[in-house]
C-alpha positions as CSV (number, residue, x, y, z in Angstrom):
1,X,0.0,0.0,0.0
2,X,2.8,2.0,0.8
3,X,4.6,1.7,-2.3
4,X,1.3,2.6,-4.1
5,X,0.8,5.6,-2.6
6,X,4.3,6.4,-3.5
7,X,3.7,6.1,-6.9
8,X,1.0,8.1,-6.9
9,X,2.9,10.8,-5.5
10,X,6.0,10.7,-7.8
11,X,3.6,11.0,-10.6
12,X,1.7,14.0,-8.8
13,X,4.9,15.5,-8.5
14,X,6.0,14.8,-11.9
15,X,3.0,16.6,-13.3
16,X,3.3,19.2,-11.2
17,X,6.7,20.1,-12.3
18,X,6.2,19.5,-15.9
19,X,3.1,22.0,-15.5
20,X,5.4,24.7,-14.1
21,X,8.4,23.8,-16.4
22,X,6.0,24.1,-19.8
23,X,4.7,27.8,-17.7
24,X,7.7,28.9,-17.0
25,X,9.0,29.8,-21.0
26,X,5.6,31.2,-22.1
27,X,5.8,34.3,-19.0
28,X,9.4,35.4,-20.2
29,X,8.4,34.3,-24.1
30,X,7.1,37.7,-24.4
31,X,9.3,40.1,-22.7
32,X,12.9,40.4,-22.0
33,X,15.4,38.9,-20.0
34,X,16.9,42.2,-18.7
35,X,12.7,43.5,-18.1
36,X,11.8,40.7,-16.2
37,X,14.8,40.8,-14.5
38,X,14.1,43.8,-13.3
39,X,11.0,43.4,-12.3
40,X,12.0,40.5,-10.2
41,X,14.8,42.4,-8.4
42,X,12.5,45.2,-7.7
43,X,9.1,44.1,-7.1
44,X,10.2,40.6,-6.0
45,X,10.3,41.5,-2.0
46,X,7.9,44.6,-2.3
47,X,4.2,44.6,-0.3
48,X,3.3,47.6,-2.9
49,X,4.0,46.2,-6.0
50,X,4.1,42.9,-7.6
51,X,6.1,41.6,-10.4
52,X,3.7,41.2,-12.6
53,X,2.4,44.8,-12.1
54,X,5.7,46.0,-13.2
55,X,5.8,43.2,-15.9
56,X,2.4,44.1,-17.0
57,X,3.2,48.1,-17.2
58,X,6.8,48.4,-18.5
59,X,6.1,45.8,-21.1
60,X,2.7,47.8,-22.6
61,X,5.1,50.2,-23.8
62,X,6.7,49.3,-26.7
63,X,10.4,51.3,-25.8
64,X,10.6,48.8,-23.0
65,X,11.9,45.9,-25.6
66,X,15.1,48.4,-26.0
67,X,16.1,49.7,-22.6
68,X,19.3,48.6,-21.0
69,X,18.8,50.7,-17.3
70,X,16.9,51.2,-14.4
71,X,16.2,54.9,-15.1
72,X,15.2,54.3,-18.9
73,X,12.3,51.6,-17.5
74,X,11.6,54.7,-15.1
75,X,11.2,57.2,-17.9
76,X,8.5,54.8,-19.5
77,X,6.8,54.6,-16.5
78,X,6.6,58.1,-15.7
79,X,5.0,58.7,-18.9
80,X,2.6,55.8,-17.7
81,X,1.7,57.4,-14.9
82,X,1.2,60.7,-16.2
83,X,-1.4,58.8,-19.1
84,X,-3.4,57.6,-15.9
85,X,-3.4,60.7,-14.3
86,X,-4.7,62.3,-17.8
87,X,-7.5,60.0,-18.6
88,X,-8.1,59.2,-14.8
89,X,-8.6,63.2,-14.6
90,X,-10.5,63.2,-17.6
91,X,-13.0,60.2,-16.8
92,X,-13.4,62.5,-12.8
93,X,-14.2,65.7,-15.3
94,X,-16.7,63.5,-17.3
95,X,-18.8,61.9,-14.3
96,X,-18.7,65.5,-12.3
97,X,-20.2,67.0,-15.7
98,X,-22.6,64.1,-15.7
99,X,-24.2,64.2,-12.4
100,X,-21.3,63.6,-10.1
101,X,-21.0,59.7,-10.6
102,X,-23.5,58.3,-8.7
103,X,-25.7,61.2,-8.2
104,X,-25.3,61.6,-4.5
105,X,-23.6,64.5,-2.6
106,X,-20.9,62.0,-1.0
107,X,-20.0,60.7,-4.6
108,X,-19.6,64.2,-5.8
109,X,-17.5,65.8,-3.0
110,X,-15.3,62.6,-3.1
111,X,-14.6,62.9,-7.1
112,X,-13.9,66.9,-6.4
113,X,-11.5,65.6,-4.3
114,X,-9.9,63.1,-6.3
115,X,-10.1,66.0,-9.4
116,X,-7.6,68.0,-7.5
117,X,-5.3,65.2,-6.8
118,X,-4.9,64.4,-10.4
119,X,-4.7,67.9,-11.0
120,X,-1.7,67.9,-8.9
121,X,-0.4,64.8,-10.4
122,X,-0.5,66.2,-13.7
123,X,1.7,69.7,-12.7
124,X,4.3,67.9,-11.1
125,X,4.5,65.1,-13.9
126,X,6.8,67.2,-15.9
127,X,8.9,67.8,-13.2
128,X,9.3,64.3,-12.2
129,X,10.2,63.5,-15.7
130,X,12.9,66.0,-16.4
131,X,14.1,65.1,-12.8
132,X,14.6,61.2,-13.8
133,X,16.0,61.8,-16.7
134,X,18.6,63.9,-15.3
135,X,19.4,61.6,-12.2
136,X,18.0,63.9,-9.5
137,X,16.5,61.2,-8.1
138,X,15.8,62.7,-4.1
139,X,13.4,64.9,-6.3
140,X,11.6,62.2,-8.3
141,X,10.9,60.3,-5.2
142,X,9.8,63.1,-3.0
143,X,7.0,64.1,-5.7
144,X,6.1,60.4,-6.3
145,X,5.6,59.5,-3.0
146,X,3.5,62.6,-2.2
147,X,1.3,61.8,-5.6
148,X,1.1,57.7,-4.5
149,X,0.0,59.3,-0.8
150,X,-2.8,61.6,-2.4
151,X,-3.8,58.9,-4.6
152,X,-4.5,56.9,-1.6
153,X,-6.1,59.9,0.1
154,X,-8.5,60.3,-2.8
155,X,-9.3,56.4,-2.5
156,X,-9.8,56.8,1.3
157,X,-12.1,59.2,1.0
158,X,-14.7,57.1,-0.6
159,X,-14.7,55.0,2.4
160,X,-14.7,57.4,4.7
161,X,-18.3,58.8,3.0
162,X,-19.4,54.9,2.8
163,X,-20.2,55.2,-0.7
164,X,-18.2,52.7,-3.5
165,X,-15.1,54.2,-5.4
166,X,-15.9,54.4,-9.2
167,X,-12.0,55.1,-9.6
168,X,-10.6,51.6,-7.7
169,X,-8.8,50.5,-10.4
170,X,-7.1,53.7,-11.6
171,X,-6.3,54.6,-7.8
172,X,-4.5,51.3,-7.8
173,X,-2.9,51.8,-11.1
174,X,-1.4,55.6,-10.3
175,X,-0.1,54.2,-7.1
176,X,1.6,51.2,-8.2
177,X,3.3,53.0,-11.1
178,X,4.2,55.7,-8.8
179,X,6.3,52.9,-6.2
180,X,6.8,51.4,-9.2
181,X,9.2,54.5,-10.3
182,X,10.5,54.8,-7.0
183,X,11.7,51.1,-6.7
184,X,13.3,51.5,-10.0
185,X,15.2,54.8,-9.0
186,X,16.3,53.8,-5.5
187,X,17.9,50.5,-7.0
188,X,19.2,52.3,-10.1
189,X,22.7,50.8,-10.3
């Protein structure tokens, strides 16, 4: 009986590794070596940001397939973050036009809220650019962490007025790509 169950879980295990091995080439099929590298280092012992996050984001921009440094994958997503912050803005100008999102005061004051805070994103976005790209990275990090701390702020407040966040998944988005720069500036080699 003993030598049965054995069997069985050699086989299980087997399985179980072949599953993982025929996984393992289709993840890093698609991006490169030096990206999901990267991500790994950075994102691999992080409680805000997982690898696949960073995987995910750097990899939907096409001049990720080219970059050979830290501070270049910070670049693109700098210019990821500042396309959330647009459209989130825009989609916060569009329901406050339309009625204020759900309709209710709560709703309303929380999106005029959040409308600021990506307001603010978007003036210091230019700023946190030119300050990666020239390697005055104390800067960077100072404005990215205040902007992931608003985001949060503006998510907050939806709870706080016990009324559902129509922004979740952009508030999650802005603030993972802002650690997401940070990580990759702090551990710029």
């Amino acid at each position: 009986m003993a030598s049965s169950n054995n069997g069985v879980s050699v086989l299980f295990l087997f399985a179980v590794l072949l599953i993982v091995a025929s996984q393992q080439p289709q993840l890093a099929a698609g991006i490169n070596s030096f990206l999901y590298g990267a991500c790994k280092t950075i994102a691999g012992g992080s409680e805000l940001l997982s690898v696949t996050f960073c995987i995910d984001a750097l990899s939907s921009d096409n001049r990720s397939s080219n970059v050979s440094s830290y501070k270049e994958f910070a670049v693109i997503a700098v210019d990821l973050l500042t396309a959330n912050a647009t459209s989130t803005k825009s989609e916060i100008d569009g329901m406050l036009r339309n009625g204020g999102g759900g309709g209710d005061a709560a709703t309303t004051r929380c999106l005029q809220s959040c409308q600021a805070v990506y307001g603010g994103i978007l003036q210091a976005q230019a700023a946190v650019g030119a300050a990666v790209k020239a390697g005055r990275f104390q800067e960077a990090i100072s404005s990215l962490e205040k902007s992931a701390s608003a985001v949060n702020e503006c998510q907050d407040g939806f709870g706080k007025s016990n009324v559902t966040s129509p922004l979740s998944v952009e508030n999650d988005d802005a603030f993972q790509l802002a650690e997401l720069i940070v990580l990759l500036i702090r551990d710029e080699p």
